[in-house]
C-alpha positions as CSV (number, residue, x, y, z in Angstrom):
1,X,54.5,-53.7,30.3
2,X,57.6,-55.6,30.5
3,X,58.5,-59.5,30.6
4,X,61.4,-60.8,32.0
5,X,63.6,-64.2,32.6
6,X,65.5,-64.5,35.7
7,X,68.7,-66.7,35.7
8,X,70.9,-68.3,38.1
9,X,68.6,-68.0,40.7
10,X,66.7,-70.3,43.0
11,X,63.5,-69.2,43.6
12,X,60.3,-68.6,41.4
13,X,59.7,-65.2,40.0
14,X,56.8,-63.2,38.5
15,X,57.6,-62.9,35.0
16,X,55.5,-60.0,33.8
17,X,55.8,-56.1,34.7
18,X,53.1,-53.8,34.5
19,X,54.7,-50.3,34.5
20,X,54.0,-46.4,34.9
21,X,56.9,-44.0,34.2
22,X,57.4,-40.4,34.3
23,X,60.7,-39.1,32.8
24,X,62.3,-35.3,32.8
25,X,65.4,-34.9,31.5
26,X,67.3,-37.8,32.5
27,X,65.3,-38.1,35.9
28,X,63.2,-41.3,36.2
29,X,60.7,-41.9,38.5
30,X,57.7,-44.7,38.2
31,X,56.1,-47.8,39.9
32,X,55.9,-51.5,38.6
33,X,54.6,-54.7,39.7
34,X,58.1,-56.5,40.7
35,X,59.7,-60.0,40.3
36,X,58.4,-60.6,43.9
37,X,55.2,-60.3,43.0
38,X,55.0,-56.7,45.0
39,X,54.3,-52.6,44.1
40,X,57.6,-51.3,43.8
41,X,58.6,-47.4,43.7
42,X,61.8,-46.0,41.7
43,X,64.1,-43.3,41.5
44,X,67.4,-42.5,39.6
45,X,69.2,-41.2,36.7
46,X,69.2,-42.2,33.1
47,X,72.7,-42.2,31.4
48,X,72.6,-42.3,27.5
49,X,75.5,-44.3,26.4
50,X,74.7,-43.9,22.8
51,X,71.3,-43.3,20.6
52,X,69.5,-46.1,21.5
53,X,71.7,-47.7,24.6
54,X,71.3,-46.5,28.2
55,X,72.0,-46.8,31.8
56,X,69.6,-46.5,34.3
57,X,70.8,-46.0,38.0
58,X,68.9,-45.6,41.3
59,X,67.2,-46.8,44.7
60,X,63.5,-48.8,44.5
61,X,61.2,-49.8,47.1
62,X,59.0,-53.2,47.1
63,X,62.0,-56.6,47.5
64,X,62.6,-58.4,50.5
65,X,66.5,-57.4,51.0
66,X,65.4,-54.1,52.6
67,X,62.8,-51.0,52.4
68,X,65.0,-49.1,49.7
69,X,67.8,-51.4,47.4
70,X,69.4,-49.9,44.8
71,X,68.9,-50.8,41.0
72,X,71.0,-51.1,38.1
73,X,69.3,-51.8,34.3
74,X,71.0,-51.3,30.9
75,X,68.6,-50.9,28.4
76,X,69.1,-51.2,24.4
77,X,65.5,-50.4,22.0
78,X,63.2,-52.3,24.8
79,X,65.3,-55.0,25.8
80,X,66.9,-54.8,29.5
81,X,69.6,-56.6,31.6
82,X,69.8,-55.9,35.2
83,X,71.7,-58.2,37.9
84,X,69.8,-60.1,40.9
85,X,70.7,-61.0,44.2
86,X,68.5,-62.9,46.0
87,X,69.4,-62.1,49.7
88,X,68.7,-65.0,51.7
89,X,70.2,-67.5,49.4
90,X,73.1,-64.9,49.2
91,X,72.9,-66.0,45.3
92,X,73.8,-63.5,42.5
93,X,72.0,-64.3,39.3
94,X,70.7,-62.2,36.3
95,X,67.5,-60.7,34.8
96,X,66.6,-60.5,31.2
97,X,63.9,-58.8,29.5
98,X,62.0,-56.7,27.2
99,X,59.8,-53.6,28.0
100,X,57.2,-52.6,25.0
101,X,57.7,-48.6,25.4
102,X,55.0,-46.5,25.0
103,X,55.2,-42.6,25.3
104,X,53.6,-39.4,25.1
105,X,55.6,-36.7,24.0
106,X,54.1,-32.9,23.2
């Protein structure tokens, strides 16, 4: 579950992110409820920039610029930041978060 501000932009957003995640290696794959209020699908790569900071890169379904946009999130212990464009404003903004990770590791 994540929840999230979104600033500098215009419209109204859904602030809270239920979220299922599978992660190999640094392959990430899952499905969330989006800031659109829509089911969104992911896929990309997870760069570590240091122990706890990363970089997650890749393409998601689910937001009204298109079938597949891409996404960009830096993540430190939870918290998130990942820029927005809202597409028929053209108006670049920014969202903040914080996810509360749980995981299941053998």
């Amino acid at each position: 579950m994540a929840v999230s501000m979104h600033i500098g932009l215009d419209n109204s957003y859904n602030n809270l992110h239920p979220h299922a995640r599978c992660q190999i290696d640094n392959t990430i794959t899952g499905a969330f409820y989006n800031s659109e209020s829509n089911i969104s699908l992911y896929a990309g790569k997870e760069y570590s920039l240091d122990r706890f900071v990363n970089l997650e890169i890749g393409l998601t379904t689910g937001y009204s610029g298109g079938d597949i946009v891409p996404f960009m999130r830096y993540t430190d212990r939870g918290w998130f930041v990942s820029p927005a464009y809202e597409y028929e404003e053209d108006n670049i903004g920014v969202v903040i978060g914080y996810e509360f990770l749980f995981s299941s590791k053998e």
